[in-house]
N, C-alpha and C positions, 0 to 999 in steps of 0.2 A: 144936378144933384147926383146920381147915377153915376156920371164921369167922375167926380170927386171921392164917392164912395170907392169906385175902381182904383183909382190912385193908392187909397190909404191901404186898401186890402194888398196891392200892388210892394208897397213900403214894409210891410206887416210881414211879407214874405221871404222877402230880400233880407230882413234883420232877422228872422227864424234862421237862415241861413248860414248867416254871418255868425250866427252863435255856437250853432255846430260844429264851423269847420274850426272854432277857435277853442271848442270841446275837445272835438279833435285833435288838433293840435296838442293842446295839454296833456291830454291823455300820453301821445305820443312821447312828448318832453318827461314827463312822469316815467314811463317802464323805461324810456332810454338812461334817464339816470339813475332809476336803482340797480338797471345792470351797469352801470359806472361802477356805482358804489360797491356791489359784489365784486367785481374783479377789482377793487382795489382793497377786499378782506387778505388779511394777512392768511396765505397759508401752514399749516404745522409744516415744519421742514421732516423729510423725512429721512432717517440714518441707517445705510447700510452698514450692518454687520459681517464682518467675516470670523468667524470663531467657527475653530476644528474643533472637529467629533471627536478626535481622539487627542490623550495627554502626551506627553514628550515621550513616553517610555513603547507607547505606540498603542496600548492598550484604549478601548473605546471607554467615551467616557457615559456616565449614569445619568437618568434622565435630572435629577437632581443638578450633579454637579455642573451640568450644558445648562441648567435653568441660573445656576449659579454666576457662569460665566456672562450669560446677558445682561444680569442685573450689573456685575461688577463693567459692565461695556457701556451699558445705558446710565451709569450711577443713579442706580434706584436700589431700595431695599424691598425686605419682605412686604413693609405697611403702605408703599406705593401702589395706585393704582396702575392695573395693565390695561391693555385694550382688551383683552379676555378677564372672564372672570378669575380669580383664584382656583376655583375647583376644578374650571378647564384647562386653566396650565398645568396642574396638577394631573389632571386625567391624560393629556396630552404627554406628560415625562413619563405615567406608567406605561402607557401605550408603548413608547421608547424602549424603556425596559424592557418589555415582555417580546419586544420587536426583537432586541440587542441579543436575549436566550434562544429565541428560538432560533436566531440564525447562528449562535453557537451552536448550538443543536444538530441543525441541519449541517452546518460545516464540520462537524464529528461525525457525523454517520456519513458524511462523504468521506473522509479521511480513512475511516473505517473500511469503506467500500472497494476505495483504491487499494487498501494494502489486503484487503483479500481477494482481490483481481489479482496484484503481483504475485502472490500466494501459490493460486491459483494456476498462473501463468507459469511459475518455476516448477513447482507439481509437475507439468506438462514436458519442460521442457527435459525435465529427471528423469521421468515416463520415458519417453522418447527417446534418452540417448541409450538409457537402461535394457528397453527392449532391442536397441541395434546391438548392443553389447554382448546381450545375453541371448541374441537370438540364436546363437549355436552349441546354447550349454546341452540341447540332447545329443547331436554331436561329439561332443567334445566326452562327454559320457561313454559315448558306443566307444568313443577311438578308447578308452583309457583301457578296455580289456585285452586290446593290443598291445600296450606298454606294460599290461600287469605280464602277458604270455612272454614278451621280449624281456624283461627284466629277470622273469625265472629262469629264461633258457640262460640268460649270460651267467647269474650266478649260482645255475647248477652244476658249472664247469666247475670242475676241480684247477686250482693253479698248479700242480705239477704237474696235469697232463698237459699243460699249454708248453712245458719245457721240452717235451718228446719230440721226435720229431716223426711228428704227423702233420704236415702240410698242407693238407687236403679238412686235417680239425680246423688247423689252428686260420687258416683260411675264411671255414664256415663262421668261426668264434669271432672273428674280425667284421664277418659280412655282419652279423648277428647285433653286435658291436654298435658298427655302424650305424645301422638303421634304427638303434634305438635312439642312439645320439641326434640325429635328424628328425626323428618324431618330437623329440622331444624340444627340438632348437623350433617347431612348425608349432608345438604347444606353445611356447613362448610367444611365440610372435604375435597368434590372438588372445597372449594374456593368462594362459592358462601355466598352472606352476605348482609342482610337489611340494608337499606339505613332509615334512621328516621330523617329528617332534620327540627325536632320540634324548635324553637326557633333561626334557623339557617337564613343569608340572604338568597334570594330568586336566584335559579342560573337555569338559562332557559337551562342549559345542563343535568340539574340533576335532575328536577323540571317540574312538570305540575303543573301550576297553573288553577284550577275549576273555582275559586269561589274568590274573594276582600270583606275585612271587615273592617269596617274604624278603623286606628288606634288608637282614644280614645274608643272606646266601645272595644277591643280586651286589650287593653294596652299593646301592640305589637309595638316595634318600625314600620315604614312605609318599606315596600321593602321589612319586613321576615315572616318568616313559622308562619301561629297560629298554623296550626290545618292540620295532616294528613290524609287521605282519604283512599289512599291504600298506603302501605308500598311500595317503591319503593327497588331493588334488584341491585346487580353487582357481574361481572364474574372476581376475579384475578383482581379488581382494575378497571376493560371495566365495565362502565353500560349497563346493557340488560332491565333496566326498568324502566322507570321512576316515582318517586314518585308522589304520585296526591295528591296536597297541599292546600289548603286556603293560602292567603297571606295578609297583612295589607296593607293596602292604606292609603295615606295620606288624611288628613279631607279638603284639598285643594279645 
């Protein structure tokens, strides 16, 4: 009795068993084919766009008109849904916008920046040649009292005493002469050059005016040069001295 009872309990086991692994089993056949079935869901296909930021003319385009060209790429319109909402594709083109300003923005006051650097720059380099130029106008100043002494001596000579014959004048008158010629060829050379505004109008920039002579006794039109005083000079174009003039007056 005992032995038979053992048996069945024995059988009783064996088929607890058998029912398991055939649980099991099932189980297993079950999740394997619903991932069958998953990967055999259709997926959305997805479509790359390529649509430029900018129009033909080269100019960037608005957040709108870029929202524009996706619909007309994806053929959808306004009443299509997106994967975003409406109000974030919208938020998303002003964003665009405000992006698109301020990098105009920023690209102007770069623009800006370089061309007052180059500004700047030429400033400098004006500076620079201007002070090498000018750097002997006190010079060239001290020498002019030397051409003003050598120009009165030449024409304090009278021309008929140069006919006599004094060789020993007309010698000095030649040395005198000369050396004015040579100062004056070394004036040149750094630029420096007489101002003679004989017959010229009368220009309070250019121009000391002494002395007014009426313009019928001068026969000088009214307003210009008769008659020079002291040679007036300039540096490279810059006056450093002004000429000291007579000028005609009107008989007024």
């Amino acid at each position: 009795m005992f032995l038979r009872t053992v048996a069945k309990l024995e059988t009783l086991a064996q088929s607890s068993l058998d029912c398991s692994k055939l649980a099991r089993l099932a189980s297993f056949s079950t999740t394997r084919a619903q991932r069958n079935d998953v990967s055999r869901v259709e997926q959305p296909e997805i479509k790359v766009l390529d649509i430029p930021l900018k129009a033909a003319n080269g100019a960037r385009l608005s957040g709108e008109q870029f929202l524009g060209r996706v619909r007309e790429s994806l053929g959808v319109n306004d009443k299509d849904d997106w994967a975003l909402s409406s109000k974030d594709v919208t938020a998303l083109a002003n964003e665009y916008d405000a992006a698109l300003t301020d990098a105009a923005d920023l690209k102007d006051k770069y623009q800006r920046a370089l061309a007052e650097v180059e500004n700047v720059r030429r400033r400098g380099v004006k500076q620079t040649e201007d002070a090498k130029s000018f750097a002997i106008q006190g010079f060239c100043k001290d020498m002019l009292e030397v051409a003003d002494i050598l120009d009165l001596a030449v024409n304090s000579v009278p021309k008929e005493e140069l006919n006599k014959e004094h060789k020993a004048f007309k010698d000095l008158y030649s040395g005198i002469s000369m050396t004015k010629t040579v100062l004056l060829k070394t004036f040149a050379s750094h630029g420096l050059s007489p101002i003679d505004p004989t017959g010229q109008k009368f220009d309070p920039n250019l121009h000391e005016a002494i002395c007014e002579l009426p313009a019928q006794q001068t026969g000088a039109q009214p307003g210009h040069v008769v008659q020079v005083a002291k040679i007036g000079y300039q540096l490279k174009g810059r006056p450093i001295r002004a000429a000291q003039v007579v000028v005609a007056k009107s008989d007024d």
